[in-house]
C-alpha positions in Angstrom: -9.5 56.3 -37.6 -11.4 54.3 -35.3 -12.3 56.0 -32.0 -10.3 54.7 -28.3 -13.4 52.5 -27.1 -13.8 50.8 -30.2 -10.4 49.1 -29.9 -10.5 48.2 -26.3 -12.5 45.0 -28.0 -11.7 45.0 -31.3 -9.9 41.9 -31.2 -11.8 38.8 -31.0 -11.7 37.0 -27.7 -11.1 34.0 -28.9 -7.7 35.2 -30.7 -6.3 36.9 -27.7 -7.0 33.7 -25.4 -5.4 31.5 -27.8 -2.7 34.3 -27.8 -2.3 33.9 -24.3 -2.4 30.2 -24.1 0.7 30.3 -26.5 2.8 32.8 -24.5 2.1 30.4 -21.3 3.0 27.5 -22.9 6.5 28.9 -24.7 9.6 27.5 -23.8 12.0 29.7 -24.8 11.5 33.8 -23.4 13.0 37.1 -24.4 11.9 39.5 -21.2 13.2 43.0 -21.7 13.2 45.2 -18.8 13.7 48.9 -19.6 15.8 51.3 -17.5 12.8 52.6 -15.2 11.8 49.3 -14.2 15.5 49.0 -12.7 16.2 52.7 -10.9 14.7 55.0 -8.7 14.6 58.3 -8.9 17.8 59.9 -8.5 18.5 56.5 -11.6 20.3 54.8 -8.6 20.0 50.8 -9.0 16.8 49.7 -6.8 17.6 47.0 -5.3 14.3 46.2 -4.5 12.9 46.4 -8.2 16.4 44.3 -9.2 15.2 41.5 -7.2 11.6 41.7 -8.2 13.2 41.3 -11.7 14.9 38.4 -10.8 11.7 36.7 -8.8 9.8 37.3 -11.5 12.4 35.6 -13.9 12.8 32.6 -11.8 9.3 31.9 -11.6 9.8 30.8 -15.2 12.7 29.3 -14.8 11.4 26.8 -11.8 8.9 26.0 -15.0 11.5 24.6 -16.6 11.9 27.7 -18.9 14.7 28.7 -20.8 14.8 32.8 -20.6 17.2 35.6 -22.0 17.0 38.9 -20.6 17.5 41.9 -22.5 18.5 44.8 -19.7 18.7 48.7 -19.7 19.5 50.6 -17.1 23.4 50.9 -17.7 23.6 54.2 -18.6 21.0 55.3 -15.6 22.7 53.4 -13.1 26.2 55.1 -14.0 24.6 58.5 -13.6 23.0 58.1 -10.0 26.1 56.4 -9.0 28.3 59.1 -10.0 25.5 61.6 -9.7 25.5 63.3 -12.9 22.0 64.5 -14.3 23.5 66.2 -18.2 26.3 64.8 -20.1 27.7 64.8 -23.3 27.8 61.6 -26.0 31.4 60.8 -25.0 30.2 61.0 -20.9 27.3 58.8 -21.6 29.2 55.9 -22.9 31.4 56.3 -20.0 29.1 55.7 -18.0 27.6 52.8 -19.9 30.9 51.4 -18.5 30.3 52.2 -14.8 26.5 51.3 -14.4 27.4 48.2 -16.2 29.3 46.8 -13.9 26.9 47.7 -11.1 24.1 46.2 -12.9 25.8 42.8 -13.4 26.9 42.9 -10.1 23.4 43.3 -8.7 22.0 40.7 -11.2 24.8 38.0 -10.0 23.9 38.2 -6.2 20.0 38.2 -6.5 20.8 35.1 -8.9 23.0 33.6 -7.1 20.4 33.7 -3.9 18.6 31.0 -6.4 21.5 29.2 -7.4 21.2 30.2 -11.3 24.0 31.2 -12.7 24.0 34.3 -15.6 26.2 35.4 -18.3 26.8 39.0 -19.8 26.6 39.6 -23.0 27.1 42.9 -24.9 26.2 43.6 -28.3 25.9 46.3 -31.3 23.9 46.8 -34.6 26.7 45.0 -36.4 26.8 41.9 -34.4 22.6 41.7 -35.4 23.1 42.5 -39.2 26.5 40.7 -39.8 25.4 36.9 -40.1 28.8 35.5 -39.2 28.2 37.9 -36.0 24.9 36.5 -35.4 25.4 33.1 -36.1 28.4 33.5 -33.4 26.4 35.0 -31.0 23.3 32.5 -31.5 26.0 29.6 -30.5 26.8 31.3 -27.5 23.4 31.6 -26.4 22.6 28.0 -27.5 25.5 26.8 -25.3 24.5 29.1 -22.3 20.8 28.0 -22.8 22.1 24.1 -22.6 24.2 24.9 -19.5 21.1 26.2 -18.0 22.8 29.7 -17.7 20.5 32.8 -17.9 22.1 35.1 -20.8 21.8 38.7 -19.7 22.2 41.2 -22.8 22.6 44.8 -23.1 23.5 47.1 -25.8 27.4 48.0 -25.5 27.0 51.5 -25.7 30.4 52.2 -24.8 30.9 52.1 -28.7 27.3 52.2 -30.1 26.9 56.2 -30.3 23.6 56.0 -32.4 22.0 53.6 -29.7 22.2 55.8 -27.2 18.5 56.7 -27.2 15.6 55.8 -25.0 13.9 52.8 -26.4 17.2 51.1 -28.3 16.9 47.8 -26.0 13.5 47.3 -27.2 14.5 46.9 -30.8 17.8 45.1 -29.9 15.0 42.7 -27.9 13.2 42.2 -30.9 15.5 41.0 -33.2 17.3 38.7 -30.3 13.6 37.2 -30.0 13.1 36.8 -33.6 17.1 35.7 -34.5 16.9 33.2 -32.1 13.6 31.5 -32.3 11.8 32.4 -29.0 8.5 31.5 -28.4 7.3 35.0 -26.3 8.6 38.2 -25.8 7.6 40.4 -22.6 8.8 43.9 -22.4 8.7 45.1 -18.9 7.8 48.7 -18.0 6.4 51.1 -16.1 3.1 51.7 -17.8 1.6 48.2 -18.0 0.8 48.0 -21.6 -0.4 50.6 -24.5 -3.4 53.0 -23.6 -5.8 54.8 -25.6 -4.0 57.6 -24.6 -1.1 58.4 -22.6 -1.9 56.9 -18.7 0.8 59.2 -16.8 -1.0 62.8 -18.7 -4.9 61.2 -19.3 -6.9 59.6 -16.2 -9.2 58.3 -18.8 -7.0 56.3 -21.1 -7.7 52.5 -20.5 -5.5 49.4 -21.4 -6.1 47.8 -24.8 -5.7 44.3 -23.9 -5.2 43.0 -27.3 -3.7 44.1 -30.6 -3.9 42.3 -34.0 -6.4 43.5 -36.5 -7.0 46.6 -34.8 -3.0 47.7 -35.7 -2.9 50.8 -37.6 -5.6 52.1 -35.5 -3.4 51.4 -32.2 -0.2 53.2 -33.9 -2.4 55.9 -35.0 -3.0 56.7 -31.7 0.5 55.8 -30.4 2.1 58.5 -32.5 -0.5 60.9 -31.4 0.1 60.0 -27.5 3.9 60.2 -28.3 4.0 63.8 -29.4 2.7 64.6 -25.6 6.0 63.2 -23.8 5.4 59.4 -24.0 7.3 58.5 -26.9 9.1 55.4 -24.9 5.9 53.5 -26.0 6.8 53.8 -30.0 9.7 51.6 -29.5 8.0 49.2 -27.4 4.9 48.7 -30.0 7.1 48.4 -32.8 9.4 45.6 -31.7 6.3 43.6 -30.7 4.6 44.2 -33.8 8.2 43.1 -35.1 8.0 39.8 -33.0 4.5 39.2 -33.8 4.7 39.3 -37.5 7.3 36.4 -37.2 4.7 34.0 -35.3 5.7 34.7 -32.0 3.3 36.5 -29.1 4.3 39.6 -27.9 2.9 41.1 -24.3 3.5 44.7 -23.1 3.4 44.6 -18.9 4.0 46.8 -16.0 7.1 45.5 -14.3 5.9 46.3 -11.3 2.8 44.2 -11.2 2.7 41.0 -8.6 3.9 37.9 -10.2 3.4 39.5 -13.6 5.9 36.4 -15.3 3.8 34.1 -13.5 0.6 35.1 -14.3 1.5 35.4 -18.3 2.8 32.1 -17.4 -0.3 30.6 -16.4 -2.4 32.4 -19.7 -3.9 35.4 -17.4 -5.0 38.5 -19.2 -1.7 40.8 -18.2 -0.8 44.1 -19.9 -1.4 44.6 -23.5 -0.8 41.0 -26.0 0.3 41.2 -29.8 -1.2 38.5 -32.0 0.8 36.7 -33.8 0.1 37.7 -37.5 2.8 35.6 -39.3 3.1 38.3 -41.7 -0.3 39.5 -42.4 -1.0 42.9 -43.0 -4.1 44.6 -41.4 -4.1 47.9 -42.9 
């Protein structure tokens, strides 16, 4: 296994610019915000990190972008609002129901101060692997997409049980990405990309900015990091390894970060990027 600081530049620079060059110049984006990147706290809705969100997505837009956003934060935002902290299977999709509603309220009125329109749509593991399913929700997304409508997508855990797990959303991303054809996808989070080691335990754990040949290595020490309370991150690495084996980049960024959509926009070195691989294997 190959030791932290080998992989901070492991990848050749040349790949990860062009890399980056590709994920300015798509056309069609999959941004996936998780549920921390959404709440405070207390897993109230923060306004303030709502609109950010928003901003953020609009700075793409105003580029003449087309962008789906895949959003958490149902199930949190139904918790602070009702303030429960514990709950069983049954409460949680319950609340799915509650924060739901508060989250596509939010996302309507920070829209709406740009004069973009959005859409909900809610969807399970059988609306991904049916292909009638899929094909009908590619059609509505097509259609939204033409009516310059931002489609905003969530898992409907209200009757997805086994979804209700940290990390679901960035799988559900994933395949949205790969099903319909986008060009980039950005997970949003609050660590701003994968680490040698896990950032929030370790002072010393830098950014890898690039992953590609240097895979196996990276998830080597992603399952390690994981067993110490950071297992979000698995999730996150393997839907963009998912993405990235279909031709499409993939970049892991703090949510928080100025103008992060921007800045990927214009090809700047943000977070952590996947190279597209198109299938090849780098054990």
């Amino acid at each position: 296994m190959s030791e932290p600081s080998e992989l901070l530049g492991s990848v050749d620079a040349d790949e990860a610019r062009h890399a980056r060059q590709l994920a300015a110049d798509a056309n069609l984006v999959v941004v996936k915000a998780g549920t921390n990147s959404l709440t405070d706290e207390h897993s109230n809705l923060d306004d303030a990190k709502v609109n950010k969100l928003v901003t953020d997505v609009m700075d793409l837009r105003r580029q003449g972008k087309q962008v789906l956003l895949v959003s958490s934060g149902a199930v949190g935002a139904g918790k602070g609002l009702l303030g429960l902290t514990d709950e069983t299977v049954e409460e949680s999709q319950a609340l799915s129901t509650v924060g739901q509603s508060q989250l596509m309220r939010r996302y309507t009125e920070y829209f709406e101060q740009f004069d973009q329109t959005v859409a909900q749509i809610l969807l399970t593991e059988n609306d991904l692997e049916d292909p009638d399913r899929f094909t009908n929700f590619t059609n509505t997304v097509e259609t939204l997409l033409q009516w310059d409508i931002v489609p905003i997508i969530n898992e409907n855990d209200a009757v997805a049980t086994e979804e209700l797990r940290i990390g679901d959303n960035d799988m559900l991303s994933s395949s949205v990405a790969i099903g319909i054809g986008a060009q980039l996808l950005v997970t949003l989070t609050d660590v701003g990309g994968v680490y040698t080691g896990n950032p929030k335990k370790d002072s010393t754990a830098a950014r890898i900015e690039a992953i590609g040949s240097n895979y196996a290595a990276v998830q080597k020490l992603v399952d390690a990091s994981s067993t110490h309370g950071f297992g979000g991150i698995q999730t996150k690495v393997a839907g963009a390894r998912a993405v990235s084996e279909h031709g499409i980049p993939a970049i892991i960024a703090k949510s928080t970060a100025d103008d992060v959509l921007a800045k990927i926009s214009a090809a700047e070195p943000v977070g952590t990027i996947f190279i597209p691989t198109n299938g090849d294997d780098d054990d």
